[in-house]
Each structure stands twice: as structure tokens, then as C-alpha cells.
C-alpha positions as a printed NumPy array, in Angstrom:
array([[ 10.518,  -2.493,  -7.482],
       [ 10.181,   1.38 ,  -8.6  ],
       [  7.797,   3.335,  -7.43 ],
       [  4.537,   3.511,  -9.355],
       [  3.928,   5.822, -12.258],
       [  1.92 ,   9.003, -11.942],
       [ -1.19 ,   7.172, -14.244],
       [ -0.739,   4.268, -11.222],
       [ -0.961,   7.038,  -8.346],
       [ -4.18 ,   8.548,  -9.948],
       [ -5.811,   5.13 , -10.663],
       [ -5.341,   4.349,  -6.625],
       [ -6.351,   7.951,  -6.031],
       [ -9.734,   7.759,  -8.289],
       [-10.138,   4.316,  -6.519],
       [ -9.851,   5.53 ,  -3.222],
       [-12.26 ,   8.053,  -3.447],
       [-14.789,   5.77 ,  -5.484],
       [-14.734,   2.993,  -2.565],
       [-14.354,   5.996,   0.196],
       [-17.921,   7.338,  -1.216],
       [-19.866,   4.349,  -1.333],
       [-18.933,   3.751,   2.202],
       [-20.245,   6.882,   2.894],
       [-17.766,   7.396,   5.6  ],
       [-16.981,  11.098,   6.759],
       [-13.23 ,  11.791,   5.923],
       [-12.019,  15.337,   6.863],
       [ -9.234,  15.418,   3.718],
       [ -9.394,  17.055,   0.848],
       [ -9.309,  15.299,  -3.016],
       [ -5.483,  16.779,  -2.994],
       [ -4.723,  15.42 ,   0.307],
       [ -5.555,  12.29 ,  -0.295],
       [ -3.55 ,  12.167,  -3.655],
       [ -0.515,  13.537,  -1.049],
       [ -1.225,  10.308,   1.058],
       [ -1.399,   7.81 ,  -1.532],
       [  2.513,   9.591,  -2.732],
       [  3.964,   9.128,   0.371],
       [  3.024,   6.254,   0.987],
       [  4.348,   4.704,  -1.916],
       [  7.481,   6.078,  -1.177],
       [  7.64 ,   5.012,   2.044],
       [  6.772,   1.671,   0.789],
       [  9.908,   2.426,  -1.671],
       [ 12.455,   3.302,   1.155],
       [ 10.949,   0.848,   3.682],
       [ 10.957,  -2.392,   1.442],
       [ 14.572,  -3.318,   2.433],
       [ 13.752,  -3.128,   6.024],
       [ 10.407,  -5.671,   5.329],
       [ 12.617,  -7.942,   3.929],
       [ 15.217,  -7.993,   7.101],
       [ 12.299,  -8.457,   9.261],
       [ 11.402, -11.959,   7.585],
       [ 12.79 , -15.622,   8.739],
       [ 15.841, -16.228,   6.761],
       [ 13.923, -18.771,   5.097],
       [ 10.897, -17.241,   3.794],
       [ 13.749, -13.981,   2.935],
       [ 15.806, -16.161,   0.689],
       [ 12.363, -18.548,  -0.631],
       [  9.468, -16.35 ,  -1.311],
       [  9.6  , -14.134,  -4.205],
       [  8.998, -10.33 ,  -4.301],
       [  5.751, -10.806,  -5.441],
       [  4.996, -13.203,  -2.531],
       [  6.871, -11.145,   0.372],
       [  4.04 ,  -8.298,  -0.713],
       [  0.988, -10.678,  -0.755],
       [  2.458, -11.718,   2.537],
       [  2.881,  -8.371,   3.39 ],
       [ -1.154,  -7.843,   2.364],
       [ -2.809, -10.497,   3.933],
       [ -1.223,  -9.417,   7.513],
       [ -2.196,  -6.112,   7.113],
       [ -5.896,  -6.742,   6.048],
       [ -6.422,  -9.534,   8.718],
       [ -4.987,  -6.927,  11.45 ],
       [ -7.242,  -3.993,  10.268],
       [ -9.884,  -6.22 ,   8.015],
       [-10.344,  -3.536,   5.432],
       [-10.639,  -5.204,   2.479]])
């Protein structure tokens, strides 16, 4: 999967910020540092995404679909930090 276009990035970035706000939880980073954040970590995602699917059984490597390895790869992370 490629890494998402710039008009993704500043979708996730306005996003961010929208659901940061309404929180109304103190972050100490500014507008462009977040934008930074949300970059790297899609390209970490990017570089890291063969190393995700190593990690998994055999079975659910060679079964589940892309699209499924990331759900998978969501509903682990919310339930460990419960932030969505």
C-alpha cells in the first residue's frame, strides 16, 4: 500500500486537531508539528508494514487480506490504549 497523498495527510491533520480541540486536552505541539507527526508516521507505517506481517501466525499471514491485517492491526491498538 503507498503512502497516503498530501490531500490524505491534511485531512488526518485537520481531523486531528478538530477531535484534539473538543477534547480540550492541553497538547504542547505546534499546528506544524503535528502535521510532522502524522508524516512520519505514515512512513513508518510504510517501512514497518513488512515487519507486521512477519509478526502474524502463518495462518492469519497467508488468510487475512491487507485490508484485514490493518483492521486487525486497529482494533489491538485501540483496545490497548482505548482511544477511539
Amino acid at each position: 500500500m503507498a503512502e497516503l497523498t498530501e490531500i490524505d495527510r491534511a485531512y488526518i491533520h485537520k481531523k486531528f486537531m478538530s477531535e484534539e480541540s473538543n477534547l480540550r486536552e492541553n497538547m504542547a505541539l505546534s499546528k506544524i508539528d503535528i502535521r510532522a507527526a502524522i508524516n512520519e508516521t505514515d512512513t513508518w507505517i510504510e517501512d514497518n508494514q513488512a515487519s507486521f506481517n512477519q509478526a502474524l501466525p502463518i495462518t492469519a499471514r497467508t488468510n487475512l487480506t491487507a485490508r484485514q491485517k490493518v483492521l486487525l492491526f486497529m482494533y489491538v491498538a485501540n483496545r490497548r490504549w482505548e482511544v477511539i
